[in-house]
N, C-alpha and C positions, 0 to 999 in steps of 0.2 A: 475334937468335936464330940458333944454330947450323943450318947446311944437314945434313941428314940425307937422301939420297936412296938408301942401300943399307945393305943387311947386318943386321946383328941391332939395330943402331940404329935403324932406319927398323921393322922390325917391333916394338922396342919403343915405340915412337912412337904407331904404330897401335894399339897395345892401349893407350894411352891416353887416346888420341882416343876407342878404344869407352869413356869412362869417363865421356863428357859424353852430356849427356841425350838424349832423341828429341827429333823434332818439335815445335817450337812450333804454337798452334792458328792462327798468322797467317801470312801470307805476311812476309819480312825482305827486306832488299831485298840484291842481294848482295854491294856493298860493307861496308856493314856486318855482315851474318852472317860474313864472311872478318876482317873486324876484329875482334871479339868473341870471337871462335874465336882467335887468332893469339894475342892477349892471354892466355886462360884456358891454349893451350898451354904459353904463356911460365910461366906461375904453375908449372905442373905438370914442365916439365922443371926451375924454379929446386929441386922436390924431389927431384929422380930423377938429375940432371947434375953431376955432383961435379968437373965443370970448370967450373960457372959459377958466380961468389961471386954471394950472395943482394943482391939492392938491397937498400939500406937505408930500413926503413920509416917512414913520417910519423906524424908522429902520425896512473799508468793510470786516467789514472784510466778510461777507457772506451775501448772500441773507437772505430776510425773510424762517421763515420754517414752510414753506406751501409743501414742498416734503419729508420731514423726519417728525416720530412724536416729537414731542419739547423735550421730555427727552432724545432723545438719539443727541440732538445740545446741551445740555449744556455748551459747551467752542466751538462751532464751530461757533454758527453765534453772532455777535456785529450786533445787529440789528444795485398813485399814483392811462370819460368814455365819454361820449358825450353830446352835450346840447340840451335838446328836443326842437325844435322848428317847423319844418315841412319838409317833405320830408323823401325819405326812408333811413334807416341807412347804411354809409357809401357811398351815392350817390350824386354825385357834384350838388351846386343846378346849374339853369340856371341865366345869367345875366339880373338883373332888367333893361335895357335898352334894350334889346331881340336879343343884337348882337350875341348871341353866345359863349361871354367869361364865362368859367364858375367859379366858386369859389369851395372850398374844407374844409372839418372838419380840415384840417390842416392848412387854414387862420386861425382861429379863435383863435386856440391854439397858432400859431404865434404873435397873435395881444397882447393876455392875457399874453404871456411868454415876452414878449418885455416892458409890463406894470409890470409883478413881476423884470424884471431886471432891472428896472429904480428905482423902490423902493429898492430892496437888492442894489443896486450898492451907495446909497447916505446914507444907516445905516451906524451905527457909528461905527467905526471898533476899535478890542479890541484884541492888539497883543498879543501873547503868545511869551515867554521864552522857549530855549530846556530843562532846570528843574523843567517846572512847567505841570500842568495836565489838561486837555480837559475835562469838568463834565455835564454831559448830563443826566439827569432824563426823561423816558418818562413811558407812559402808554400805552402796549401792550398784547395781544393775539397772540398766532400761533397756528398751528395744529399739536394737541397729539394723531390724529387717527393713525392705525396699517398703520405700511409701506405697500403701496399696496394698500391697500383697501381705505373704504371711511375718507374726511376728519373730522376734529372734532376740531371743536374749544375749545379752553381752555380756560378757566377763565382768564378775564383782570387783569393785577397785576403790580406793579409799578417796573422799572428796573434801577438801576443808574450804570452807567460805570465813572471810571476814565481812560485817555487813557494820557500813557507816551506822549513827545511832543521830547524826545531825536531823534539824526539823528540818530544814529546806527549804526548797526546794534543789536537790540535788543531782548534779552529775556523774559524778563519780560515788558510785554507789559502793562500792566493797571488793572486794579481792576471793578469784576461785584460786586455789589450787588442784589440780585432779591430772590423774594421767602422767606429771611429770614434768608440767608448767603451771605455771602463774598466768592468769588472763584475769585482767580488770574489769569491772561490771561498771560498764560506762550505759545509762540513758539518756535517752532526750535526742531531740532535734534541732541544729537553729533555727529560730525563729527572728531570721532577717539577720541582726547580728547580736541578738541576743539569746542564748544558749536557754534550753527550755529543761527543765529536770523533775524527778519525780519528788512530790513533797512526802511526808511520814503518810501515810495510810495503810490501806487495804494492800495496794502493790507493794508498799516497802516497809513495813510493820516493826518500825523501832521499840524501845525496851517506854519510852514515851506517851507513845501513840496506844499500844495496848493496857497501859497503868491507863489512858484517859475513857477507856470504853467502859458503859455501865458494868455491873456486875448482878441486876435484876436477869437472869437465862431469857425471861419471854421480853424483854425489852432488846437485849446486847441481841436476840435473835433476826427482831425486826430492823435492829441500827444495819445490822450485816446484809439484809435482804437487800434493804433500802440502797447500800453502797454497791452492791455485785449488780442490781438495775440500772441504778446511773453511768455503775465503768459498761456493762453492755449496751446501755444506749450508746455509750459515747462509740463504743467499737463496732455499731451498727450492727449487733448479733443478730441473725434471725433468730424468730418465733421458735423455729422447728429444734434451732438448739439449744434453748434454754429449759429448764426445769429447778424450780425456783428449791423445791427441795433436794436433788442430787447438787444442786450447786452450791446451796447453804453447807454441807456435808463435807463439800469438796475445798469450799473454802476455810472452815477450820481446820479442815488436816492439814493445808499450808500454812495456816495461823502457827500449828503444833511444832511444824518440822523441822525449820533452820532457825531459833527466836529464842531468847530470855524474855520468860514475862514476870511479870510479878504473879504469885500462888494465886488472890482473888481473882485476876484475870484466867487463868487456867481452871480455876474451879467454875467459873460463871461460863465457860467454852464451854467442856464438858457438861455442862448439865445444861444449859442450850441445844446441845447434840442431842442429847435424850428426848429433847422435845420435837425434831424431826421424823417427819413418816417416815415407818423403812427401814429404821435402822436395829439389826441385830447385834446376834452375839458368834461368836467366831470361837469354837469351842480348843482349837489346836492353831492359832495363825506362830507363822512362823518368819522372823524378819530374816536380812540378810546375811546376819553373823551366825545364824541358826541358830540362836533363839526363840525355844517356846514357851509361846504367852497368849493368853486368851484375848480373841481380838472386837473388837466394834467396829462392824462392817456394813456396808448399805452396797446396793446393787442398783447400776447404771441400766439401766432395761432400754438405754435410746441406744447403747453403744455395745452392750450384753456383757459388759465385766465387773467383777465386785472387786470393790478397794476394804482393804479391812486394817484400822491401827490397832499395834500391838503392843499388846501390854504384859511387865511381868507378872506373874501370876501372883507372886509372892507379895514385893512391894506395891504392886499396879501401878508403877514406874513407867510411860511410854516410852516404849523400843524402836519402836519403827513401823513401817508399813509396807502393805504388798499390794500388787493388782494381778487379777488372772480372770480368763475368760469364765463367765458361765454357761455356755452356749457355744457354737459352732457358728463362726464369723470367716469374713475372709482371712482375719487377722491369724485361723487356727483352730484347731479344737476344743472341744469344753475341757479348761483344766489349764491350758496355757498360762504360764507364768508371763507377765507384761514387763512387770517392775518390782523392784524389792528396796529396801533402805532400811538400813539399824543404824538410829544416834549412840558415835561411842564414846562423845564428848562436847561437853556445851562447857562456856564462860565468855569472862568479860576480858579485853585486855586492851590496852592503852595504842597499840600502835600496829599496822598492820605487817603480816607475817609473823608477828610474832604469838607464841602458843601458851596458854595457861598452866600447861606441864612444863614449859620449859623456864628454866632461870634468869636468859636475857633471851630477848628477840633474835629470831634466826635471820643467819645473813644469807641464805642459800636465797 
């Protein structure tokens, strides 16, 4: 990175620096707060430096469950804070020229989400077949505490789903492994004597159905409002729990987490995010393989915890994602870890149990 120590360079610099977020609620230690910072810089002067040629980039069904204990979501869920630099947390800084224009935590995560959709939009994309199967191994935790009371984190342990890619409407949705068995992801209900299943959408988000979404951010923004209001109409959600922005938020991190999409698709997500209220920049997030990557994170203020996805720093790669209190809940104390997840493997493969690493399908 270019040395900048004078002149209108060095104060442009600074009014960029104001453009990353406030305080994190933790203490960072301060090697890494200077590393995490030096990186997000670099992203930001690769937009602003027209002497430095750009690197070349690399390539739901249910929330996490952080509000049930994990044994009673066993077929329910198919499984993202701010960057410490100065100033008090969540408070705009002022403009480095002292006009008066100020900047916001939500530059910063704009600047970062516009550099992960430049990289996800130029990876190499890898179509799927409506016969063949979506195969995503990650490593995650949730919370096995009692309903009600406080949280409790489980044991990290390795999960592979196969997920159908047919249109549908379908029954037999894809195959978990976790834990040490195989359990089938059967939906639907009869309906009289005809068997009712989920078709590709929003709940089951084939390699298909996310290729057909716009890729305009403020268009693909409102297609997703519009569908997360009609499944909560249909599930009768009260008022009191919906919030149309934490839940835009919430529902492309599940878009992110178990899926093949095509790069356009991924890049028009990301940069949809950026256009939500709320959402920062997570200067240290850390997934569940321990992995650190700088994260984009929004904060649930009906429930009091932030989900932050993580990215490598390097390639800005999504790793994974975490949730943890901000705040003192029944759930626990401010800092509680909810849930954690790092994808350590995504592809396509023909037939289920069997793995993209391996040579022929497994008979286990």
């Amino acid at each position: 990175m270019n040395d900048r120590t004078s002149g209108p360079e060095q104060a442009e610099r600074e009014e960029l620096a104001r453009l990353l977020p406030a305080p994190a609620e933790r203490d960072l230690p301060p090697g890494r707060h200077l590393h995490h910072k030096d990186i997000l810089m670099r992203l930001i002067d690769q937009d602003g430096d027209h002497t430095t040629a750009r690197p070349r980039p690399r390539p739901r069904l249910l929330r996490p469950a952080v509000l049930l204990p994990a044994a009673g979501l066993a077929l329910g869920a198919l499984l993202l804070t701010t960057l410490t630099v100065t100033g008090q947390d969540g408070a705009p800084a002022p403009s480095a020229t002292g006009t008066g224009s100020r900047t916001t935590p939500q530059d910063g995560a704009a600047v970062l989400l516009d550099r992960i959709a430049s990289v996800a939009g130029k990876s190499d994309e890898q179509p799927v077949t409506g016969d063949q199967f979506v195969y995503v191994k990650t490593l995650q935790a949730g919370n096995e505490g009692r309903f009600g009371g406080p949280a409790k984190l489980g044991k990290s342990h390795r999960r592979e789903v196969w997920m159908a890619q047919k249109a549908g409407p379908v029954i037999d949705v894809g195959l978990i492994h976790e834990e040490g068995s195989y359990v089938p992801i059967t939906v639907g209900v009869p309906d009289g004597e005809t068997p009712v299943g989920y078709p590709a959408g929003l709940d089951r988000p084939t390699y298909a159905w996310l290729a057909s979404l716009p890729t305009d951010p403020d268009v693909l923004l409102r297609r997703l409002t519009t569908e997360i209001t009609r499944d909560q109409d249909a599930r009768d959600t009260p008022a009191e729990d919906r919030d149309q922005d934490q839940d835009a938020f919430d529902t492309i991190g599940e878009l992110l987490r178990e899926t093949v999409m095509p790069p356009r698709t991924a890049a028009a997500l990301y940069k949809a995010a950026a256009r939500i209220p709320g959402v920062t920049v997570d200067p240290d997030a850390v997934d569940a393989a321990g992995r650190h990557g700088i994260g984009v994170a929004r904060d649930d203020t009906r429930v009091g915890w932030r989900t932050a996805w993580v990215f490598d720093p390097t390639t800005l790669e999504y790793l994974g994602e975490r949730t943890y209190l901000i705040r003192d809940t029944t759930m626990g104390r401010k800092g509680t870890l909810l849930s954690k997840s790092a994808v350590l493997e995504r592809g396509v493969v023909d037939a289920l149990r069997e793995r993209p690493s391996a040579v022929t399908p497994s008979t286990t």
